[in-house]
C-alpha positions in Angstrom: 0.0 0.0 0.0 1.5 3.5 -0.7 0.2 5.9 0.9 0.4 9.7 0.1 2.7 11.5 2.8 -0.5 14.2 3.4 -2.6 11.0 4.3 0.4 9.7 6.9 0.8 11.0 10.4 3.6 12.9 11.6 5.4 12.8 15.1 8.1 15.2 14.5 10.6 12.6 13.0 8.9 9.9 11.0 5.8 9.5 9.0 3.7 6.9 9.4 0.5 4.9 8.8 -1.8 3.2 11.2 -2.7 0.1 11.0 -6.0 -1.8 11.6 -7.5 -4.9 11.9 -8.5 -4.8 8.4 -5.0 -3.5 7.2 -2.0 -5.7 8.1 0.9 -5.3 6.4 2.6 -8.9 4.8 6.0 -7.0 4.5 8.6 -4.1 5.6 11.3 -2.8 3.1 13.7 -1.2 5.6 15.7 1.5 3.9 18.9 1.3 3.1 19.5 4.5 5.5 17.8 3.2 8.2 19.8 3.8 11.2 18.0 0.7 13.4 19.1 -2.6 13.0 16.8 -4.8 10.6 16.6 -7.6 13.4 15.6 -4.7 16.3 12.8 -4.2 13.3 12.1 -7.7 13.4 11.3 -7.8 16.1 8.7 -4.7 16.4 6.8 -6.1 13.5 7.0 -9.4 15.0 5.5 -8.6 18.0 2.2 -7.2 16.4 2.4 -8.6 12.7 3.9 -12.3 13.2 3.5 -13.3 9.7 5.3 -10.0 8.0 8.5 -10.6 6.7 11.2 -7.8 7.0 13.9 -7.3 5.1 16.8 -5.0 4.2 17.1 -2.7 1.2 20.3 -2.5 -0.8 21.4 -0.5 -3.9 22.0 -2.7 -6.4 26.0 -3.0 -7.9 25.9 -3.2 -11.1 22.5 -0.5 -12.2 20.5 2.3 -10.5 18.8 0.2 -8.2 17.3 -0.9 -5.0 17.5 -4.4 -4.3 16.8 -6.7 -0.9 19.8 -7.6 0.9 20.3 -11.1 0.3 21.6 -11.5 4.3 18.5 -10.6 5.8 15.9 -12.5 3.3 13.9 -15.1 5.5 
């Protein structure tokens, strides 16, 4: 789901969507910026969303691209 950042709530350092029970997402792209560890991620969406799988965000080698991290694919 992409969501359009006016429609996203702000809390003075990241946007963000809620979720509900009739929303729940199936996977989280972590950036490839993202200053937290992908496993302290893990386990945040584990512990409301056990079936979403997280994963890491490279940029690719070879073309302009972002591609998973292989390392962190389940």
């Amino acid at each position: 789901m992409i969501v359009p950042l006016h429609e996203a709530v702000f809390d003075g350092e990241m946007h963000y969507f809620n979720f509900c029970h009739d929303l729940q997402p199936a996977e989280v792209i972590v950036g490839t910026k993202c200053p937290t560890p992908v496993e302290e991620i893990r386990d945040m969406v584990k512990w409301h969303y056990p079936n979403a799988v997280v994963i890491q965000a490279r940029l690719a080698w070879k073309f302009f691209s972002v591609v998973p991290l292989e390392s962190t694919i389940p």
